[in-house]
DRENDO-1510 file (C-alpha; in Angstrom, 1 decimal, always signed):
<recs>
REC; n; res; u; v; w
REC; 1; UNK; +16.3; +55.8; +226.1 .
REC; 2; UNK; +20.1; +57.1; +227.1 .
REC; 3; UNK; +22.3; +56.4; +224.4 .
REC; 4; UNK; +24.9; +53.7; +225.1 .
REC; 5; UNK; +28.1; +55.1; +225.1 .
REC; 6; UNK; +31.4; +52.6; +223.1 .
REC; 7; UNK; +34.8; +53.3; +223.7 .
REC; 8; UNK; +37.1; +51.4; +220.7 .
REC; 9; UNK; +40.5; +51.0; +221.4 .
REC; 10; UNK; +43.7; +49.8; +219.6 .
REC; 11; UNK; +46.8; +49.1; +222.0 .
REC; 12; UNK; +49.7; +47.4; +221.5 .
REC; 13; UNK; +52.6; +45.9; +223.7 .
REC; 14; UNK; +56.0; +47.4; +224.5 .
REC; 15; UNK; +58.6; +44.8; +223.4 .
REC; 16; UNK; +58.6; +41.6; +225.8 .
REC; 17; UNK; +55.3; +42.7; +227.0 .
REC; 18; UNK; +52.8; +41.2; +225.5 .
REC; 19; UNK; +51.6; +38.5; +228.1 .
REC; 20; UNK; +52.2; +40.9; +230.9 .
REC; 21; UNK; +49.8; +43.3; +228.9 .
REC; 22; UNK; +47.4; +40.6; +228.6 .
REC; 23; UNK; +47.2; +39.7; +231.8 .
REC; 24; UNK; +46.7; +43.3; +232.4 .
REC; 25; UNK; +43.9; +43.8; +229.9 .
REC; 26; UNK; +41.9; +40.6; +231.4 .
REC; 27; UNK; +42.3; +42.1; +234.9 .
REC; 28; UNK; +40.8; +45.3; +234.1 .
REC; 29; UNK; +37.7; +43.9; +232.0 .
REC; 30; UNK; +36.8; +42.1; +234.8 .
REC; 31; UNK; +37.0; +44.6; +237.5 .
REC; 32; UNK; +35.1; +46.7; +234.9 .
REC; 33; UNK; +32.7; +44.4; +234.1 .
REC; 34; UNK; +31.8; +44.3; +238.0 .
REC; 35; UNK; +30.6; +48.0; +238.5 .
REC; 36; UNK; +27.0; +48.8; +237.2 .
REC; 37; UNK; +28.2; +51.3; +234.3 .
REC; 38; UNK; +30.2; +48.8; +232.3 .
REC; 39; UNK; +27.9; +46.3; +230.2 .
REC; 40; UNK; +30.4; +45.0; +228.0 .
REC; 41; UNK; +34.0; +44.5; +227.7 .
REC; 42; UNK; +35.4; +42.7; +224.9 .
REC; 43; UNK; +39.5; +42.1; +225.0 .
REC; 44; UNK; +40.6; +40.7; +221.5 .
REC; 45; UNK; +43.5; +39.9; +220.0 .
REC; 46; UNK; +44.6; +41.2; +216.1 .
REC; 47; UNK; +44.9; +37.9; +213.9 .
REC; 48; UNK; +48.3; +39.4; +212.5 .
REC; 49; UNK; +50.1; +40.1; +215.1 .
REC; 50; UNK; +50.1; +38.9; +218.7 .
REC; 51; UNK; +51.1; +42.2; +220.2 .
REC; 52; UNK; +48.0; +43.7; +219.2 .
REC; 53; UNK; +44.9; +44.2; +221.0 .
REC; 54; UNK; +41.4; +45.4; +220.4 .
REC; 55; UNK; +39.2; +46.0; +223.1 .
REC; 56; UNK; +35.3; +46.9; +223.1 .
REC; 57; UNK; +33.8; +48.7; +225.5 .
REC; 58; UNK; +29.8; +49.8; +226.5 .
REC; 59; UNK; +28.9; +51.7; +229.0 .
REC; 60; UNK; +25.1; +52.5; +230.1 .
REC; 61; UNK; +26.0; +55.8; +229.3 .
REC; 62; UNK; +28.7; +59.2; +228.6 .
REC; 63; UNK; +28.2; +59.2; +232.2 .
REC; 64; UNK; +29.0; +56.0; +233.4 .
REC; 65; UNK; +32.0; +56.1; +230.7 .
REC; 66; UNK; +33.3; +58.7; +233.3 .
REC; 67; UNK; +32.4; +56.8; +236.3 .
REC; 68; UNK; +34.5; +54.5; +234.8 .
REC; 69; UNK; +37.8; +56.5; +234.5 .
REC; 70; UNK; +37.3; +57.6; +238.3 .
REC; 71; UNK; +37.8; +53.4; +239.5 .
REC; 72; UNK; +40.5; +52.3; +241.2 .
REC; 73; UNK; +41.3; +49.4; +238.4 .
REC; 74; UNK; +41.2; +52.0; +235.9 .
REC; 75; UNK; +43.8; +54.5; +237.4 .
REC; 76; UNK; +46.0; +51.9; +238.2 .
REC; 77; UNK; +46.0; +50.8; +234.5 .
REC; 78; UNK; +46.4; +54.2; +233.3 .
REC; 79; UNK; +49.1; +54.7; +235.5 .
REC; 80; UNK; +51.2; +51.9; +235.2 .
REC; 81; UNK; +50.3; +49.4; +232.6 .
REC; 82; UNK; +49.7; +51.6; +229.9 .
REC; 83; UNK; +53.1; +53.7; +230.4 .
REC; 84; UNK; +55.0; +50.7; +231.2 .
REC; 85; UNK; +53.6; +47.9; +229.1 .
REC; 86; UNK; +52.4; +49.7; +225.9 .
REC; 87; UNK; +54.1; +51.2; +222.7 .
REC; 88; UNK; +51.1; +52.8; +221.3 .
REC; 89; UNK; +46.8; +53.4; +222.2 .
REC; 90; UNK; +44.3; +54.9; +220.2 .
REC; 91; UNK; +41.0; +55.4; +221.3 .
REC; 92; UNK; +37.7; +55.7; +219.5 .
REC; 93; UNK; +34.2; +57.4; +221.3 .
REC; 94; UNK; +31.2; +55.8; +219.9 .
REC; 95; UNK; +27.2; +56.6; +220.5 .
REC; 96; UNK; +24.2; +54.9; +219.4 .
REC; 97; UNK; +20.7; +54.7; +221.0 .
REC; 98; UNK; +21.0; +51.1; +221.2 .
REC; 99; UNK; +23.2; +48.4; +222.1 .
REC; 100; UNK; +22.5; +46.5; +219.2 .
REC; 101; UNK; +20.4; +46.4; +215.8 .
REC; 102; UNK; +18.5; +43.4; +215.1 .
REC; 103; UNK; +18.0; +43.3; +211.4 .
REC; 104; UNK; +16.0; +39.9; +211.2 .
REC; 105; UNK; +12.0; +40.2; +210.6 .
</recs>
């Protein structure tokens, strides 16, 4: 089995942003969560502060991470909601040979 392939991300909103970056956030999970390479997509907010966000991502694969950079949804929110509606975004690359590990007998 191909390793599933997580991308962990902190991002937080420019001042008087944080709804538009919401908005945002939810638009692109859902386009991504359309395409065949995108199983999950998790947007969360941080308990201590409302302009923080955490998002969770799992792709089928490395491969499908990069399919994923070449969509339209995903250029446009490179290109103008991250510039525009962001202060700071740090991303983690995860890999694991499963989606998830079932400890129970």
């Amino acid at each position: 089995m191909e390793p599933k392939y997580h991308v962990f991300v902190k991002i937080t909103a420019a001042k008087n942003s944080t709804e538009k970056l919401l908005e945002g956030l939810l638009t692109l999970a859902n386009s991504s969560l359309l395409t065949d390479f995108c199983e999950e997509f998790h947007v969360t907010r941080a308990k201590n502060s409302e302009d923080t966000f955490y998002l969770l991502e799992t792709f089928s694969s490395e491969k499908g991470y990069a399919e994923h950079l070449e969509t339209n949804h995903v250029k446009h929110f490179l290109a103008e909601i991250v510039p525009n509606l962001t202060s700071d975004r740090e991303a983690i690359f995860l890999e694991n040979q499963s989606s998830r590990v079932d400890n129970n007998p």
